[in-house]
N, CA and C atoms as an extended XYZ file, in Angstrom:
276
Properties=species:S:1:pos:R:3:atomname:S:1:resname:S:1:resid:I:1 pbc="F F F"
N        50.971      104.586       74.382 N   UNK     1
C        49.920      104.401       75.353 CA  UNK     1
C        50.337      103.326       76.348 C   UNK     1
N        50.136      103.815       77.470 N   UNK     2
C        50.709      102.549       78.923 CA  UNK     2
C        49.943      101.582       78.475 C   UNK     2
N        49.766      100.148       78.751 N   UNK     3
C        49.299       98.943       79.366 CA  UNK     3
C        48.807       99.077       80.746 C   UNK     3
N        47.256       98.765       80.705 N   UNK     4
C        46.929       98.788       81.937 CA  UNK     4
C        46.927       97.468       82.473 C   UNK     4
N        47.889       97.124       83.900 N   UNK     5
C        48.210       95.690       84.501 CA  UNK     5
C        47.092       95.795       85.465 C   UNK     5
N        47.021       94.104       86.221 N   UNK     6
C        46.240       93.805       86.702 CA  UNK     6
C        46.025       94.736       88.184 C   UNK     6
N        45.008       95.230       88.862 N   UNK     7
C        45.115       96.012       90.125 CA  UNK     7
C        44.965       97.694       90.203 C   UNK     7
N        45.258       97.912       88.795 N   UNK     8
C        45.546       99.066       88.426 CA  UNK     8
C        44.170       99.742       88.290 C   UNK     8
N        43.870      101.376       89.010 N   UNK     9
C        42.996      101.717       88.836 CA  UNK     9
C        42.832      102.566       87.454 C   UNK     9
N        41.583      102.206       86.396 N   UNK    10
C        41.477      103.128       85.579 CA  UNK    10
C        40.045      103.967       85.638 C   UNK    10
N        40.560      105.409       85.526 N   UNK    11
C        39.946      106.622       85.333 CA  UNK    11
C        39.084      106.925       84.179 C   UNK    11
N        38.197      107.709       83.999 N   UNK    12
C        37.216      107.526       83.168 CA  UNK    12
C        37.213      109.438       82.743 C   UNK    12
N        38.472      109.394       81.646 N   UNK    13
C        38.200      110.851       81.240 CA  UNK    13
C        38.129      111.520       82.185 C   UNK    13
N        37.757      112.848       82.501 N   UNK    14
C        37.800      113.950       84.000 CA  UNK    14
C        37.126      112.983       85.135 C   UNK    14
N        36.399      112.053       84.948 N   UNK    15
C        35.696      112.029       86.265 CA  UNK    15
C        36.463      111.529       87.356 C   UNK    15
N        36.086      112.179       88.283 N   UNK    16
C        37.052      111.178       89.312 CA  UNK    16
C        36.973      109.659       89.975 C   UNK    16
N        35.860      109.374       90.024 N   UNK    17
C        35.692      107.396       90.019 CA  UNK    17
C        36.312      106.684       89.465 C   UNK    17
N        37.062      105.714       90.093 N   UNK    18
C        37.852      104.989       89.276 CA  UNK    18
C        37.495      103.365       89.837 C   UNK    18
N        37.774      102.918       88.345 N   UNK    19
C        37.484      101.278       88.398 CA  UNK    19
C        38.832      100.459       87.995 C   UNK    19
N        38.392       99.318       88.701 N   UNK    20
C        39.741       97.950       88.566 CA  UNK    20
C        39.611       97.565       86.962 C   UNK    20
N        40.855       97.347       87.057 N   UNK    21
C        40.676       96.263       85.576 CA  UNK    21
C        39.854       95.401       85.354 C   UNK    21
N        39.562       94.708       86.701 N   UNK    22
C        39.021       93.388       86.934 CA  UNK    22
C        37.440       93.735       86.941 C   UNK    22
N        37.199       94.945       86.888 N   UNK    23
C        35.713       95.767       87.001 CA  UNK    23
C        34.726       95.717       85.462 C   UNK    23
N        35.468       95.491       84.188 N   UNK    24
C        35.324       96.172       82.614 CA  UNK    24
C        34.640       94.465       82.797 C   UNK    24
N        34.822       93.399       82.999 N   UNK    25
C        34.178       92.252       81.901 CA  UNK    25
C        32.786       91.964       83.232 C   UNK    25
N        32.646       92.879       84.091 N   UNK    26
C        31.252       93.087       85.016 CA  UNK    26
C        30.456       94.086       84.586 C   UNK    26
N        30.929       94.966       83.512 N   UNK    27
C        30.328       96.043       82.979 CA  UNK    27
C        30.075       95.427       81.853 C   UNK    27
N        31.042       94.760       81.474 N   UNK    28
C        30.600       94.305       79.892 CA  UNK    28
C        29.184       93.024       79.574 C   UNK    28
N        29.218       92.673       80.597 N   UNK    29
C        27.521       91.902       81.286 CA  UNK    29
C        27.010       92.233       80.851 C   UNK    29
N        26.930       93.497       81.127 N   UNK    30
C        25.427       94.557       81.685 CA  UNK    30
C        24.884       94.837       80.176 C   UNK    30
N        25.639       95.152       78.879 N   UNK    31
C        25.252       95.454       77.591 CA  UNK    31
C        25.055       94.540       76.476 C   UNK    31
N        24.194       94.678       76.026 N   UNK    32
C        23.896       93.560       74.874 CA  UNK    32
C        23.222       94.285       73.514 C   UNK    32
N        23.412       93.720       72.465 N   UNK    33
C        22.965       94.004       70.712 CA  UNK    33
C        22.092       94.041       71.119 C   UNK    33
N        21.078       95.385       70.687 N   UNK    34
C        19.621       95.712       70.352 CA  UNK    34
C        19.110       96.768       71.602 C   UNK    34
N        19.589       96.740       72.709 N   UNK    35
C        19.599       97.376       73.940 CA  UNK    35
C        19.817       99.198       74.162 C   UNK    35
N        18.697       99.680       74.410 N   UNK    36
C        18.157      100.867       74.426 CA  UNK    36
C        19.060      101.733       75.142 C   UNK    36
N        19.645      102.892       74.994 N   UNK    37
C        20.595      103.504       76.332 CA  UNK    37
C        20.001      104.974       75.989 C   UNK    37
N        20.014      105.803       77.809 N   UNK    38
C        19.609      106.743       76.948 CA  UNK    38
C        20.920      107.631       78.099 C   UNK    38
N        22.090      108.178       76.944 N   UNK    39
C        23.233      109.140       77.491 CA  UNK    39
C        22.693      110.173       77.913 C   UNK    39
N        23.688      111.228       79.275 N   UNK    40
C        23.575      112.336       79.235 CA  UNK    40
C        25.378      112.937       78.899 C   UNK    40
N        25.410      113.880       78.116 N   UNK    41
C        26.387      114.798       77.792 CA  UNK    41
C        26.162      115.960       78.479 C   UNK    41
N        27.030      116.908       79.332 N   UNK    42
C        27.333      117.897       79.709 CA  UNK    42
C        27.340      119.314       78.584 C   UNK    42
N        26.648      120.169       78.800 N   UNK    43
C        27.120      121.265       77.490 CA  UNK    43
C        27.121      122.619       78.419 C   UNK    43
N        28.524      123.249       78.257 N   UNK    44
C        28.332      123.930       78.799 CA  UNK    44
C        27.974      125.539       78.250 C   UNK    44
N        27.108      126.133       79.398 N   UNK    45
C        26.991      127.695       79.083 CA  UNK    45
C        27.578      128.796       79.408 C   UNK    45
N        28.082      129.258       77.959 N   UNK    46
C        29.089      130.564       78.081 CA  UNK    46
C        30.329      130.037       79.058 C   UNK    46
N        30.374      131.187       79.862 N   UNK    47
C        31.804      131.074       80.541 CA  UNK    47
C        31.597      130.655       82.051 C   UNK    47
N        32.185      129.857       82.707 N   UNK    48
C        32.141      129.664       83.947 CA  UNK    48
C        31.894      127.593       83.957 C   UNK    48
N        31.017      127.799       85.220 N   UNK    49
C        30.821      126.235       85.496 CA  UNK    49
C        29.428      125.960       85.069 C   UNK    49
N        28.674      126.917       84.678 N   UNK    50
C        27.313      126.592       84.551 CA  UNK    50
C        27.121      125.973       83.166 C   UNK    50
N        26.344      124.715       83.371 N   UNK    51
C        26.062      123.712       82.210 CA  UNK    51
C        24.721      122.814       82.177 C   UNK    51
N        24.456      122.222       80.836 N   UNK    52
C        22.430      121.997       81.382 CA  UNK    52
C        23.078      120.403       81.059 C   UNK    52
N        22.605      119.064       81.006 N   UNK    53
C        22.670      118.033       80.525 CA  UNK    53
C        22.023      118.002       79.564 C   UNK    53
N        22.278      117.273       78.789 N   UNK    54
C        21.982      116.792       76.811 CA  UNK    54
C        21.661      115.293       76.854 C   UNK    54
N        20.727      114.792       77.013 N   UNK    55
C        20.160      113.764       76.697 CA  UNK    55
C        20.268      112.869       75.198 C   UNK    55
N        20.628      111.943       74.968 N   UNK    56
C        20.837      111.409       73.848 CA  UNK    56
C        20.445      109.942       73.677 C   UNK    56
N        19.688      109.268       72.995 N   UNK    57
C        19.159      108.004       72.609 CA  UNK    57
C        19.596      107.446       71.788 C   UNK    57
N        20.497      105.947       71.974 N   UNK    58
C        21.531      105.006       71.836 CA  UNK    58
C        20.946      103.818       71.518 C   UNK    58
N        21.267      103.326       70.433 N   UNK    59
C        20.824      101.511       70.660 CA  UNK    59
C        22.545      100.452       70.362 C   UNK    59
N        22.658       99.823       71.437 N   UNK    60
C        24.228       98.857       71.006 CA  UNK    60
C        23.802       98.492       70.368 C   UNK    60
N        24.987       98.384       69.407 N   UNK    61
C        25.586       97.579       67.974 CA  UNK    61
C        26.283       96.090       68.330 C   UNK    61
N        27.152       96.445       69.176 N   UNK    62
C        28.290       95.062       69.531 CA  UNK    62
C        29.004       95.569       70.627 C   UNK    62
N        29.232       94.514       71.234 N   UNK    63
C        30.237       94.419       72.045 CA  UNK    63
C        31.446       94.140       72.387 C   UNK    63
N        32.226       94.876       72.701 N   UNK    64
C        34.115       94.639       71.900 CA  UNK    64
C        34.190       94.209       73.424 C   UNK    64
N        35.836       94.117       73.777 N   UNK    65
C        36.588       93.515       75.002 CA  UNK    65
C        37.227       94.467       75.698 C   UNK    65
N        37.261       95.912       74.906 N   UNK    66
C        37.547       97.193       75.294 CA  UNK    66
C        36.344       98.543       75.434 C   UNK    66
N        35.433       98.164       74.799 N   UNK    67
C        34.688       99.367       74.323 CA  UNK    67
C        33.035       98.987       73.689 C   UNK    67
N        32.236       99.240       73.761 N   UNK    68
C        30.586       99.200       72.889 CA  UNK    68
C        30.242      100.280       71.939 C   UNK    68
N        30.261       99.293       71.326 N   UNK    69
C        29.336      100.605       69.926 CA  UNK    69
C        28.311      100.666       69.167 C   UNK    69
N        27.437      101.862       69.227 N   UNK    70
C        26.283      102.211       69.494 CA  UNK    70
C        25.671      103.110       68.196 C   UNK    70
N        24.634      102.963       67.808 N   UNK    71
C        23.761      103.489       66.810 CA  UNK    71
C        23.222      104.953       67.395 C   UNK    71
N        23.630      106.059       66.963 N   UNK    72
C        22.353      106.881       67.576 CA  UNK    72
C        21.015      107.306       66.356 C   UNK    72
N        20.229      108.017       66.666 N   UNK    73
C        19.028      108.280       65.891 CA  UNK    73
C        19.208      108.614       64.860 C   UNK    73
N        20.527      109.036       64.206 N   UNK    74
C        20.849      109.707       62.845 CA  UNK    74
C        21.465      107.741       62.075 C   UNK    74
N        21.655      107.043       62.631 N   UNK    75
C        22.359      106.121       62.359 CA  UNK    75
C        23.930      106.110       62.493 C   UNK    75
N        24.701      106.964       63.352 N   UNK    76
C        25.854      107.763       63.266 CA  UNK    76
C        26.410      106.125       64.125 C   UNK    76
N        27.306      105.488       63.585 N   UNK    77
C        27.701      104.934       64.649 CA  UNK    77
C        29.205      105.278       65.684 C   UNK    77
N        29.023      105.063       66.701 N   UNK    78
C        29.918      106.126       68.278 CA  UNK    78
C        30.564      104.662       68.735 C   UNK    78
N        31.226      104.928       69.299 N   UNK    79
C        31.808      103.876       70.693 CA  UNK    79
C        32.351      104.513       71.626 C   UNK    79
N        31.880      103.543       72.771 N   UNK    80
C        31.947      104.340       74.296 CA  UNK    80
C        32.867      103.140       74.935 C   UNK    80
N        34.388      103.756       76.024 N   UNK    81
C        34.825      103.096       76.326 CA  UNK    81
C        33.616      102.366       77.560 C   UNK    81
N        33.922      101.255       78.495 N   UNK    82
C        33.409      100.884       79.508 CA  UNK    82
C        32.898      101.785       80.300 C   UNK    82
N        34.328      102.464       81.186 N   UNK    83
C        34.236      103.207       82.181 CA  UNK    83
C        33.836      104.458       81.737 C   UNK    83
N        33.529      105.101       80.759 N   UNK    84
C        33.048      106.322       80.115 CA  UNK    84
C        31.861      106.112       79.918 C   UNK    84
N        31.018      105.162       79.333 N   UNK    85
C        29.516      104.788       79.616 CA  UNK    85
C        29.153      104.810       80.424 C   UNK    85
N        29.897      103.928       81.848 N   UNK    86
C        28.632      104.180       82.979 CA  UNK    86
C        29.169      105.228       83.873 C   UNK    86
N        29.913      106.096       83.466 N   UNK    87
C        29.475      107.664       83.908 CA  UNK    87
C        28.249      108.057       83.569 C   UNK    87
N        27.840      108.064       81.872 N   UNK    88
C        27.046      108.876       80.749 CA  UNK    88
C        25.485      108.243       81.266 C   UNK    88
N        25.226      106.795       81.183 N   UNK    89
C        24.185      106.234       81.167 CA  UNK    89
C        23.532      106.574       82.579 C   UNK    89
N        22.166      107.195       81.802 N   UNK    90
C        20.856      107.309       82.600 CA  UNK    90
C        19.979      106.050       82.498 C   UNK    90
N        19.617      105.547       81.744 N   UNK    91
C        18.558      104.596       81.847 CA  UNK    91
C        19.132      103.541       80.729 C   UNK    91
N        19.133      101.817       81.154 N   UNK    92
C        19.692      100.715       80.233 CA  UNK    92
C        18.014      100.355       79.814 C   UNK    92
């Protein structure tokens, strides 16, 4: 796996937005233990481009220096990189 250096833009899985390195500890602000999130996931139907959004309800666990990880309603615990969360997140 590369090292991402300083300046360098990183990509967030397919999406095309991309954030600085220097962007992740301004995101990492924004989340805190006990804090409500509510994801959307993409699902798609049958064949083609057509797809509905999937709503999903999150509470953070902790906060790493790379990544947050999150409780969902089953107790399942997930982790979401930075830049892959605030694609997903609808409402903090």
């Amino acid at each position: 796996m590369k090292k991402i250096k300083r300046n360098e833009y990183v990509t967030g899985g397919n999406v095309p937005v991309r954030y600085r390195i220097e962007d992740i500890p301004l995101m990492r602000r924004q989340y805190h233990p006990g804090q409500k999130l509510i994801l959307k996931f993409p699902r798609f139907i049958g064949y083609g481009k057509r797809y509905i959004n999937e709503y999903k309800e999150y509470t953070v666990v902790a906060t790493y220096p790379a990544y947050v990880s999150v409780l969902d309603s089953y107790s399942h615990r997930t982790s979401f990189q930075y830049v892959d969360l605030e694609h997903r997140v609808v409402k903090r």
